[in-house]
Each structure stands twice: as C-alpha cells, then as structure tokens.
KERO-818969 format. One record per residue (C-alpha): residue number from 1; x, z, y; residue in one letter. Coordinates in nm, 3 decimals, decimal comma. Each point is the difference from the previous one (the first is absolute). Example, Ala and Ser with C-alpha at 12.3 -4.5 7.8 and 13.67 -1.06 7.14 Angstrom:
2
<atom><n>1</n><X>1,230</X><Z>0,780</Z><Y>-0,450</Y><res>A</res></atom>
<atom><n>2</n><X>0,137</X><Z>-0,066</Z><Y>0,344</Y><res>S</res></atom>
END
This chain:
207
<atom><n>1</n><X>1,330</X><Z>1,685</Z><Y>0,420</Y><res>X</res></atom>
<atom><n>2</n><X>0,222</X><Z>-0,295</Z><Y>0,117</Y><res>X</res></atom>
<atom><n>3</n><X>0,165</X><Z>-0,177</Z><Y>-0,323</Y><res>X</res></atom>
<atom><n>4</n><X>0,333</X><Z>0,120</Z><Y>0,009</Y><res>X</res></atom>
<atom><n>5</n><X>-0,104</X><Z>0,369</Z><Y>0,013</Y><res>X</res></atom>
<atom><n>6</n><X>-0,221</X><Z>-0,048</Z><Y>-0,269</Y><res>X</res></atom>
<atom><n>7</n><X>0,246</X><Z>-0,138</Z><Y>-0,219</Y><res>X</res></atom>
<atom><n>8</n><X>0,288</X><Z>0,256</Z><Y>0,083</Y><res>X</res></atom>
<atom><n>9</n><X>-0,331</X><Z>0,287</Z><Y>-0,069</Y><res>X</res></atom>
<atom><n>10</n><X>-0,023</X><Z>-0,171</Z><Y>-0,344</Y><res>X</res></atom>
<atom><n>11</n><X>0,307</X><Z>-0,072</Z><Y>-0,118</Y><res>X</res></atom>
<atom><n>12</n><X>0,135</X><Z>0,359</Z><Y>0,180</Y><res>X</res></atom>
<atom><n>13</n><X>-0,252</X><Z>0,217</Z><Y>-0,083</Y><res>X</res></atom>
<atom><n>14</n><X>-0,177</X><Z>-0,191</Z><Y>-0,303</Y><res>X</res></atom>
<atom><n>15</n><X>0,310</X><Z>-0,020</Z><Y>-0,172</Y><res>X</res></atom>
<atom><n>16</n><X>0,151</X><Z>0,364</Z><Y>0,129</Y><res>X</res></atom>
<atom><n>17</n><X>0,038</X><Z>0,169</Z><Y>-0,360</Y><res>X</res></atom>
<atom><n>18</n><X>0,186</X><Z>-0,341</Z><Y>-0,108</Y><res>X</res></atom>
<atom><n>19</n><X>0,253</X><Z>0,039</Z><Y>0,328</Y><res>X</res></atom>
<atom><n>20</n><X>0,030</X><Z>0,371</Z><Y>-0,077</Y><res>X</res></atom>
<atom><n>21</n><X>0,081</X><Z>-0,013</Z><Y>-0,345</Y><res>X</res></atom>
<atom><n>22</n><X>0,300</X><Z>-0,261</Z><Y>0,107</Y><res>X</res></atom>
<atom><n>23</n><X>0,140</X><Z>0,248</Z><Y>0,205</Y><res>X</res></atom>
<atom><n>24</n><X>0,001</X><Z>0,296</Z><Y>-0,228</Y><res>X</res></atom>
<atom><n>25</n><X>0,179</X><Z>-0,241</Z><Y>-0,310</Y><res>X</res></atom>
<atom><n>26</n><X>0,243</X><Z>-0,099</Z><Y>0,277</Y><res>X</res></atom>
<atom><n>27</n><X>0,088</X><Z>0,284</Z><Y>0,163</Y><res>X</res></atom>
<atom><n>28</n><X>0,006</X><Z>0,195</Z><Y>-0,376</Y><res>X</res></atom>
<atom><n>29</n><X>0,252</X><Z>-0,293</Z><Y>-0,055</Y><res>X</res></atom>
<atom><n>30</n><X>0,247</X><Z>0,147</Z><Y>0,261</Y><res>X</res></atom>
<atom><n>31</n><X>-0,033</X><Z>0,286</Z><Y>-0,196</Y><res>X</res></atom>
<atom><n>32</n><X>0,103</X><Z>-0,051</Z><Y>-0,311</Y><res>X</res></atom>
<atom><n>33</n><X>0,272</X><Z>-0,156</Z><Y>-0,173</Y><res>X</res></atom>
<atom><n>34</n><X>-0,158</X><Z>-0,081</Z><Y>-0,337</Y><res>X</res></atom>
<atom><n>35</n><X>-0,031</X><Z>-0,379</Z><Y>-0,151</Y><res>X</res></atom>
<atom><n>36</n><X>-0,322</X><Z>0,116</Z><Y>-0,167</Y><res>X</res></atom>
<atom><n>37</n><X>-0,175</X><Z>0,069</Z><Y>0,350</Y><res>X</res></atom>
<atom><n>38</n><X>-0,080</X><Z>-0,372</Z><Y>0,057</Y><res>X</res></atom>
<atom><n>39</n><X>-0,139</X><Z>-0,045</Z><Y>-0,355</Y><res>X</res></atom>
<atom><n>40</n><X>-0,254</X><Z>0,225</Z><Y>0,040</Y><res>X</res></atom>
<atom><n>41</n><X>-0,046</X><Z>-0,002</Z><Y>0,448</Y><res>X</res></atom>
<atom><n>42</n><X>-0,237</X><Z>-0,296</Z><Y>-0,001</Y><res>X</res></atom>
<atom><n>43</n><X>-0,295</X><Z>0,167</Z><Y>-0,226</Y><res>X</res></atom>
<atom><n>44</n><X>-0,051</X><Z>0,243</Z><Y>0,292</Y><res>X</res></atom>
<atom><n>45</n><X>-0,098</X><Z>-0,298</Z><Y>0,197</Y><res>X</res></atom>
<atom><n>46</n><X>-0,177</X><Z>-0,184</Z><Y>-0,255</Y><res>X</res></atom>
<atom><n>47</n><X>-0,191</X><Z>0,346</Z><Y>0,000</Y><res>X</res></atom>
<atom><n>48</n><X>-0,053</X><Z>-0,025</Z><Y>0,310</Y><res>X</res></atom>
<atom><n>49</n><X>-0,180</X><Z>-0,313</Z><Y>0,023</Y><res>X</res></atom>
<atom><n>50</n><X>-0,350</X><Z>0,162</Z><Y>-0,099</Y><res>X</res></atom>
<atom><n>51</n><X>-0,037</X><Z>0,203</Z><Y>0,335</Y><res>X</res></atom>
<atom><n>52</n><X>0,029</X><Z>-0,304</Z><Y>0,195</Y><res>X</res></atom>
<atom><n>53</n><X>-0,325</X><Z>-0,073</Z><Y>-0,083</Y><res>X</res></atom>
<atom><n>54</n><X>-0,077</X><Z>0,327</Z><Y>0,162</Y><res>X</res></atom>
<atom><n>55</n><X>0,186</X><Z>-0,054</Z><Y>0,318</Y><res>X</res></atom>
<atom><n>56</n><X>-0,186</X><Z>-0,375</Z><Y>-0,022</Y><res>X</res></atom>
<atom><n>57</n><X>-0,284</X><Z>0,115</Z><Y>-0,027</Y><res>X</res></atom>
<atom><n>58</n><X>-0,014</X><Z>0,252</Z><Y>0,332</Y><res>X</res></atom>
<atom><n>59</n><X>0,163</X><Z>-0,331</Z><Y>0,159</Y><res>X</res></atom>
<atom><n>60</n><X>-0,302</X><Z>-0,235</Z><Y>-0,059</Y><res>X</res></atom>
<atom><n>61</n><X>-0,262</X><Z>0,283</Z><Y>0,074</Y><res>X</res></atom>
<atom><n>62</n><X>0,174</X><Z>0,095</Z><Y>0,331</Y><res>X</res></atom>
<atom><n>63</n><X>0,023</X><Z>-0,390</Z><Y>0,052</Y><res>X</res></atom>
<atom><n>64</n><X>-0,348</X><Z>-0,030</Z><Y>-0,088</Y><res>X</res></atom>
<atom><n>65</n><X>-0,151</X><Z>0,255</Z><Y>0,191</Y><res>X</res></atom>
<atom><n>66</n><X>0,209</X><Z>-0,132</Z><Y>0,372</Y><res>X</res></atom>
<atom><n>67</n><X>-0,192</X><Z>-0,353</Z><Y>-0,133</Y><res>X</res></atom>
<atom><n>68</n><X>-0,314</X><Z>0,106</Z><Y>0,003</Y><res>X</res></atom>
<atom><n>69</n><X>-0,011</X><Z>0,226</Z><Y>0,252</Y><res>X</res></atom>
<atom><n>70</n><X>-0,177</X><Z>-0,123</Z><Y>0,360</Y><res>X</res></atom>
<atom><n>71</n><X>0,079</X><Z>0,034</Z><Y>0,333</Y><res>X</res></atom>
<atom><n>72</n><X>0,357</X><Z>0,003</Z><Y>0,180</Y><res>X</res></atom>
<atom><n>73</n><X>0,316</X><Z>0,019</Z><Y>-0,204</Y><res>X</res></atom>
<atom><n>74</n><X>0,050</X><Z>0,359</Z><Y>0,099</Y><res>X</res></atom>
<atom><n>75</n><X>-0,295</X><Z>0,097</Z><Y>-0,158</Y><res>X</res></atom>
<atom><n>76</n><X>0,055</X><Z>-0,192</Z><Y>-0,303</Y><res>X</res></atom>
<atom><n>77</n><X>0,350</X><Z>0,156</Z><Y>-0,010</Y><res>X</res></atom>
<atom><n>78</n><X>-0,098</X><Z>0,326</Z><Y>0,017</Y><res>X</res></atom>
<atom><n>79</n><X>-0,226</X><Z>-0,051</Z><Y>-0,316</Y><res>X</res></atom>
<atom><n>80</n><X>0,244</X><Z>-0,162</Z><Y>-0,195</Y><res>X</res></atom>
<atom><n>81</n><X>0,262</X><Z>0,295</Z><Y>0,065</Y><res>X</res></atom>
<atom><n>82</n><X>-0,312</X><Z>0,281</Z><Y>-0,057</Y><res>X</res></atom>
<atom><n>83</n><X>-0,011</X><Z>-0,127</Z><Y>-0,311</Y><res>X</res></atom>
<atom><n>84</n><X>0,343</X><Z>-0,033</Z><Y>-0,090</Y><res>X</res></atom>
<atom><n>85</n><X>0,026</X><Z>0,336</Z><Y>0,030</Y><res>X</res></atom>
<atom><n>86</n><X>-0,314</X><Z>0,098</Z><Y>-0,169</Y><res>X</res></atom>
<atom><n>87</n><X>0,139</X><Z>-0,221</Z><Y>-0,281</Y><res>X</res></atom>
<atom><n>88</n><X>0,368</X><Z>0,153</Z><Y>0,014</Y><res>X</res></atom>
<atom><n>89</n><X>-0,174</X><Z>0,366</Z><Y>-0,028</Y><res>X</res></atom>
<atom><n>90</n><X>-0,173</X><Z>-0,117</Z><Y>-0,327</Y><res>X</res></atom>
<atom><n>91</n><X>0,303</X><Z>-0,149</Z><Y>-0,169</Y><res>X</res></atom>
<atom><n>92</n><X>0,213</X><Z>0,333</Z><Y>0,060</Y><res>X</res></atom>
<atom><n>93</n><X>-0,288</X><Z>0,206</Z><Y>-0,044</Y><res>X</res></atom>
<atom><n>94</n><X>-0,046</X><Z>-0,168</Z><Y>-0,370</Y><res>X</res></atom>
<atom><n>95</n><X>0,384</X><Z>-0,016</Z><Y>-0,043</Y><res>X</res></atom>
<atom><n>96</n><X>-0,004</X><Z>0,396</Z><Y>0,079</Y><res>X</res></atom>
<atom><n>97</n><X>-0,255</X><Z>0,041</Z><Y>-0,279</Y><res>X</res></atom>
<atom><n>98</n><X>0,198</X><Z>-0,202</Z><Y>-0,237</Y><res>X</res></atom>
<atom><n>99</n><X>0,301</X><Z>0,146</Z><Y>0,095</Y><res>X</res></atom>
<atom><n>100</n><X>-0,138</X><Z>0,379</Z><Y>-0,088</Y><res>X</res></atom>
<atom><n>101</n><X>-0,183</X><Z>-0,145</Z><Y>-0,306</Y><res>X</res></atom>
<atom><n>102</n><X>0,333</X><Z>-0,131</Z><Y>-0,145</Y><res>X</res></atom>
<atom><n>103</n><X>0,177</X><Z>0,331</Z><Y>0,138</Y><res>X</res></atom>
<atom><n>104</n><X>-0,237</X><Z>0,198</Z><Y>-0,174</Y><res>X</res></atom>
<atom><n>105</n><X>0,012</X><Z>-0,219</Z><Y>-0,314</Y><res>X</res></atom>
<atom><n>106</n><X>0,385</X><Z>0,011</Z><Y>-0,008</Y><res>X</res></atom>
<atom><n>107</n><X>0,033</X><Z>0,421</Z><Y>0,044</Y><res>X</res></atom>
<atom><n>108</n><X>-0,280</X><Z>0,016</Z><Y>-0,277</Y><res>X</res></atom>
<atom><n>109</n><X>0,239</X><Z>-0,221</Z><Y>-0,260</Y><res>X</res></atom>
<atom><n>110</n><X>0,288</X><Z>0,193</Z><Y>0,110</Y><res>X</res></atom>
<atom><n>111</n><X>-0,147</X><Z>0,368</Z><Y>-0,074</Y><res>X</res></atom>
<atom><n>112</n><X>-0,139</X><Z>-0,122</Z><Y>-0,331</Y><res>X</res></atom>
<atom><n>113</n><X>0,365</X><Z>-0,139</Z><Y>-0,102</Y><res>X</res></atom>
<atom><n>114</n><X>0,098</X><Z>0,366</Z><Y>0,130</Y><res>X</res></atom>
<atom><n>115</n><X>-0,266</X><Z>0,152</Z><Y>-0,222</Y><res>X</res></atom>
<atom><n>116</n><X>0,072</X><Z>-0,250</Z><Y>-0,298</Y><res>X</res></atom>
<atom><n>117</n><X>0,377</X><Z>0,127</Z><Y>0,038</Y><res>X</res></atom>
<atom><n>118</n><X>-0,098</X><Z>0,391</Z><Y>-0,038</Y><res>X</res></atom>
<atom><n>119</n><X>-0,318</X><Z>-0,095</Z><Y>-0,331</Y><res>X</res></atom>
<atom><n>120</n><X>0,373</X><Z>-0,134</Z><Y>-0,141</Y><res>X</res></atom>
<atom><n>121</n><X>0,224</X><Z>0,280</Z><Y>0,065</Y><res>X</res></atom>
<atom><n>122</n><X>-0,280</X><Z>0,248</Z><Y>-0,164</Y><res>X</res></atom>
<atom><n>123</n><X>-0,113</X><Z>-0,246</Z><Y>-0,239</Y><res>X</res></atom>
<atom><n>124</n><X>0,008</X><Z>0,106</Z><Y>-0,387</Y><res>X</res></atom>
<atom><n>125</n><X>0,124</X><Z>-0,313</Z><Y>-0,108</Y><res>X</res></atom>
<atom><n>126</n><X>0,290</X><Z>0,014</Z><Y>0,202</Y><res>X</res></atom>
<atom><n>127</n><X>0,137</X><Z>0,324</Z><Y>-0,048</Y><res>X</res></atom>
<atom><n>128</n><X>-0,036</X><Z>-0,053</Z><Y>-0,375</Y><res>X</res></atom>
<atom><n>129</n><X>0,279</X><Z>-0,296</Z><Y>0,065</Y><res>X</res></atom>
<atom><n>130</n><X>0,245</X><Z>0,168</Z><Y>0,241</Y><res>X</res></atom>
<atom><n>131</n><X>-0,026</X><Z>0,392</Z><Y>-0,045</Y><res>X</res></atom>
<atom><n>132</n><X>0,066</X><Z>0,217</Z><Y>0,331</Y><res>X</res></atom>
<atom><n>133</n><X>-0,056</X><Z>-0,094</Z><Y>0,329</Y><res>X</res></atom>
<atom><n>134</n><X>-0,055</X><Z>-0,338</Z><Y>0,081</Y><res>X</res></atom>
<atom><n>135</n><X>-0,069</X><Z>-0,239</Z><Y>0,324</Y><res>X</res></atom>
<atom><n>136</n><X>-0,149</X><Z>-0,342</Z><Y>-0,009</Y><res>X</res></atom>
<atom><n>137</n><X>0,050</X><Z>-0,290</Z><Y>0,242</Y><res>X</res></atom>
<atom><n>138</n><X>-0,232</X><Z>-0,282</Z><Y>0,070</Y><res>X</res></atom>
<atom><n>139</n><X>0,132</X><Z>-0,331</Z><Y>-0,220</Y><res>X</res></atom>
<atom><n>140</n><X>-0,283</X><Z>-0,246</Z><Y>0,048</Y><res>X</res></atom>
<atom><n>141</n><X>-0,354</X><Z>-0,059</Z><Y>0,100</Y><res>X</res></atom>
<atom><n>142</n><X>-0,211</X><Z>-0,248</Z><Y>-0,144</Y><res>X</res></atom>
<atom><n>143</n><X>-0,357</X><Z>-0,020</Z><Y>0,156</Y><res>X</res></atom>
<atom><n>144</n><X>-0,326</X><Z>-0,162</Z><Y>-0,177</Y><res>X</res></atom>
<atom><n>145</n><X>-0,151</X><Z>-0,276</Z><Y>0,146</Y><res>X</res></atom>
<atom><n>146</n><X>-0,296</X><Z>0,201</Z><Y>0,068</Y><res>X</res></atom>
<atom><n>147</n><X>0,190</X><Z>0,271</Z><Y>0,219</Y><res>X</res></atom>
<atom><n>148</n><X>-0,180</X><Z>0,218</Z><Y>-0,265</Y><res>X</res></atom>
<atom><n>149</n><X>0,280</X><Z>0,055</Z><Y>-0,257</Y><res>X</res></atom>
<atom><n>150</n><X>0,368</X><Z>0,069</Z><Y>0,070</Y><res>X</res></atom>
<atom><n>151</n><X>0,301</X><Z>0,075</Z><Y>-0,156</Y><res>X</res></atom>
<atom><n>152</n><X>0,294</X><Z>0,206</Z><Y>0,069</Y><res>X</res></atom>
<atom><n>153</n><X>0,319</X><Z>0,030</Z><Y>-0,195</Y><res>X</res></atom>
<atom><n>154</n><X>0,270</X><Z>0,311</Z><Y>0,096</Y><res>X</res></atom>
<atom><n>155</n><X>0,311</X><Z>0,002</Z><Y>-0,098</Y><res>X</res></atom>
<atom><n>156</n><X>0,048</X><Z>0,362</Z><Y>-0,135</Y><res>X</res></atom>
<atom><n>157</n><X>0,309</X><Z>0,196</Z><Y>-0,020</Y><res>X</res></atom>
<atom><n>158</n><X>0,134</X><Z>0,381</Z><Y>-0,062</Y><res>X</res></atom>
<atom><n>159</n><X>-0,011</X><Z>0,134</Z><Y>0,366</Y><res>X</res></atom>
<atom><n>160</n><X>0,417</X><Z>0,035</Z><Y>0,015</Y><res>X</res></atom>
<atom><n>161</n><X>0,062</X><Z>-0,379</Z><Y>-0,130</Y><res>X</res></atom>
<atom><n>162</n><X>-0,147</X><Z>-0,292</Z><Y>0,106</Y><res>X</res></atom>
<atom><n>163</n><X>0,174</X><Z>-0,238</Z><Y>-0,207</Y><res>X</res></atom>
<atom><n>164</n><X>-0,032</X><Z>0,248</Z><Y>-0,344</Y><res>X</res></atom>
<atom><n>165</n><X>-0,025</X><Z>-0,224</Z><Y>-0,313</Y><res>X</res></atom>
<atom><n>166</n><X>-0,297</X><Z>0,218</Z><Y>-0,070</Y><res>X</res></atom>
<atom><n>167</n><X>-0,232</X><Z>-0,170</Z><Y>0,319</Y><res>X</res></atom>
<atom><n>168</n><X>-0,274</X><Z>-0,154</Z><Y>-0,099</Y><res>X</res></atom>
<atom><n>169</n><X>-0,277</X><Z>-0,218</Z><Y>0,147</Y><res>X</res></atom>
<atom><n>170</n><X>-0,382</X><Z>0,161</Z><Y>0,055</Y><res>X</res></atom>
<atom><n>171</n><X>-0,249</X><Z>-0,280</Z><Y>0,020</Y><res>X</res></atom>
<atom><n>172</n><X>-0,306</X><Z>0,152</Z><Y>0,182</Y><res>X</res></atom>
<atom><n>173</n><X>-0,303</X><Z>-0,180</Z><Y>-0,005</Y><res>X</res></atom>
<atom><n>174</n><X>-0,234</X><Z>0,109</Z><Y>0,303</Y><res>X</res></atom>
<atom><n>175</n><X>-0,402</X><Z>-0,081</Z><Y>0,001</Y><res>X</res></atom>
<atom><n>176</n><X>-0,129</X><Z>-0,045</Z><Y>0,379</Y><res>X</res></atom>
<atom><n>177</n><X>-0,399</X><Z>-0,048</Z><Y>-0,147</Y><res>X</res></atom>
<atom><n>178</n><X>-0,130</X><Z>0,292</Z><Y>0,115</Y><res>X</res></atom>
<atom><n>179</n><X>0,136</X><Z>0,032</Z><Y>0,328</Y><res>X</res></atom>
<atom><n>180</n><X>0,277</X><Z>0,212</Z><Y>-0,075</Y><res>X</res></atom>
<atom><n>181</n><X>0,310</X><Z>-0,037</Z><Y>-0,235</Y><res>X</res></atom>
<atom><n>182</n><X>0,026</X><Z>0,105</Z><Y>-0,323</Y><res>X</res></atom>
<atom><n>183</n><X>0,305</X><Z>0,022</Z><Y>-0,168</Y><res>X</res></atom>
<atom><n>184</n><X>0,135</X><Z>-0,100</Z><Y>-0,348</Y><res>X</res></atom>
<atom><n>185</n><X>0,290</X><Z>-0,022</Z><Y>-0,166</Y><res>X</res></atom>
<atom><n>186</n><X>0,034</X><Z>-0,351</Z><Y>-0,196</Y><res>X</res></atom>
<atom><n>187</n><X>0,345</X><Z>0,060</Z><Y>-0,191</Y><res>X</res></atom>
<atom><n>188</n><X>0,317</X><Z>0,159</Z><Y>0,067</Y><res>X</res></atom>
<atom><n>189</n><X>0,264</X><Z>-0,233</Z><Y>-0,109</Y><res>X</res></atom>
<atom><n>190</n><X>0,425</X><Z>0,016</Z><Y>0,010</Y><res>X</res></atom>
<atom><n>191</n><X>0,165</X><Z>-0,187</Z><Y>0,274</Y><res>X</res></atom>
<atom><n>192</n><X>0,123</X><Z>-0,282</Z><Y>-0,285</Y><res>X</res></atom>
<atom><n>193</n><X>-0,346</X><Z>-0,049</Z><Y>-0,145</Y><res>X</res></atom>
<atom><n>194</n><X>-0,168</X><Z>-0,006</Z><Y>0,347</Y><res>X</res></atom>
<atom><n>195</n><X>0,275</X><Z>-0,271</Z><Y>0,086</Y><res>X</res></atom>
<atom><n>196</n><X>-0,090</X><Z>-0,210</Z><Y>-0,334</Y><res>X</res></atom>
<atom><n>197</n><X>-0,314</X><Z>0,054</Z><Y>0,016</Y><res>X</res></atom>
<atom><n>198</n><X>-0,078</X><Z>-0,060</Z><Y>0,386</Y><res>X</res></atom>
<atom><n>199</n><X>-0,022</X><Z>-0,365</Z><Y>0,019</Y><res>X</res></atom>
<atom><n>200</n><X>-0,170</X><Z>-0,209</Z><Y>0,258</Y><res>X</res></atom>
<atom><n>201</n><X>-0,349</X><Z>0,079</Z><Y>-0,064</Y><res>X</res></atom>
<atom><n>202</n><X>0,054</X><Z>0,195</Z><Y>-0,288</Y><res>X</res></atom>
<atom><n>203</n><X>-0,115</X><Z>0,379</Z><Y>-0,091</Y><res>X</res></atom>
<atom><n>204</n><X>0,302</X><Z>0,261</Z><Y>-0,043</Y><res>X</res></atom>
<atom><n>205</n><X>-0,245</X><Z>0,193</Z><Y>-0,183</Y><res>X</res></atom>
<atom><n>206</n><X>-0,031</X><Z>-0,229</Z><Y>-0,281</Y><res>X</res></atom>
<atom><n>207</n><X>0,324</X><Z>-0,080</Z><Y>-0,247</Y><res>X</res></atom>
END
C-alpha cells in the first residue's frame, strides 16, 4: 500500500464510527431547534470513540496481512482485501448477535413491566386503597446492581380519573433469581407520602 492510501485507509476507515457519528449530531442539528441539543450532541461521539478501536483494528490486520504477504502486489492485494472482508463479515455477524441479544433483552423488560402493570391492577393491596376498578401506569424503575432485583413503582388511579386525589403509588419489588420474575408488592403509599418519602436513594416504603 503506497503511504498516502494507507493513511487515508486509517484515518477513513479506522476512524469511520468517529466520522459517522459527526454527521448524525450535525445533520440532527438541522433538525432541531432546541438549545439543549448541543449540551448533550457531543456524548454520542465521545461514545463513539470505543469502536474505533474496532475499525483500527481490521485496519492494521488488513495492513498487516498486504505486509507480509509474498509475491507481486496483486497478489498481496488480493489477500489483504480477502481478509477485509472476512473481517467485515465477523464484525456484523457479532454486531447481529448483539443486536438480537439486546432486542431480545429489551422486549423481555418490556412484557414484564406489562405483566408488573396487570399483578397491580389485581393486586389485594391495591384494591383495598382505591375500591372499583382501577389502572396503573409505570412511575419508575430502579434496577439492582446485580440485574437480579428490580423495582417498579405504578402510579394507580380509579379507571375514569387519572388525576383522582385517591391515586396512589404501588411499589413492586420483582426477584429475577430463579430465572423468572416473581412479583411482590413492597408498599402502597399516597401520592404525598411517596413524594416525601421518595428521596434520592431513599425507600418510599419506609416513613
């Protein structure tokens, strides 16, 4: 590779998720009219940075490979690009898997918030604190540390009046341990005691 092209491949390629996230903060700039945008643009590129060491990575082994490769520079050209391919095939490959493995992840925490929304509505606990029919709206989540433990609080209300003076919070506590969640609920507390009571860091379920 003559020394310009290899430092355009580098700085082009090695550094493509860097260039790409530039152009989606400034073209979402043309978009949007909001002085907040610019305050919080610049962390998608600073989260970009990590998969440049990706890109960097299939840019030395390409470059490596059309080094130590014999014979004329076609032939060493034609097993740099064979295995920039073969490389490119594994990075979407294992961005595919990741991809469905966070898809699947995300459509599993949604249909347990669903499910954690109807244990409320049918809950005891509940329908001892607002008699008739009730629904229940996700408030909050608060996950363990461990990915283990989480907790969900719903903001219940009689089914006809969402702002009712008689709504009151259902803290759920859900137990992931064995694989699939359990459900519990923690308190049910009034919308002014949740709101004294839920400080940073603090439990609503304790006065």
């Amino acid at each position: 590779m003559r020394v310009l092209g290899l430092i355009l491949f580098f700085l082009g390629f090695g550094l493509l998720p860097l260039w790409a996230s530039v152009a989606y903060v400034y073209l979402q700039s043309l978009r949007t009219t909001q002085a907040e945008y610019w305050a919080a643009a610049p962390w998608l590129i600073i989260a970009a940075l990590p998969f440049c060491s990706i890109t960097l990575a299939m840019a030395g082994i390409t470059y490596l490979v059309f080094w130590v490769t014999g014979g004329a520079r076609s032939r060493r050209l034609r097993r740099a690009v064979a295995c920039f391919f073969m490389l490119s095939l594994l990075v979407v490959a294992g961005a595919g898997i990741f991809w469905k493995r966070h898809a699947t992840r995300e459509a599993n925490i949604e249909a347990e918030k669903a499910a954690g929304r109807i244990y409320v509505e049918k809950s005891r606990e509940v329908a001892g604190a607002i008699p008739g029919r009730i629904r229940a709206g996700l408030s909050e989540s608060r996950v363990a540390r461990d990915g283990l433990a989480v907790r969900y609080i719903y903001y219940v209300y009689p089914e006809h009046d969402l702002v009712s003076a008689s709504a009151v919070m259902a803290v759920v506590d859900v137990s992931r341990s064995s694989g699939v969640a359990s459900f519990r609920i923690a308190c049910v507390v009034s919308k002014a005691d949740y709101k004294r009571r839920s400080v940073p860091g603090g439990d609503p379920c304790r006065g």
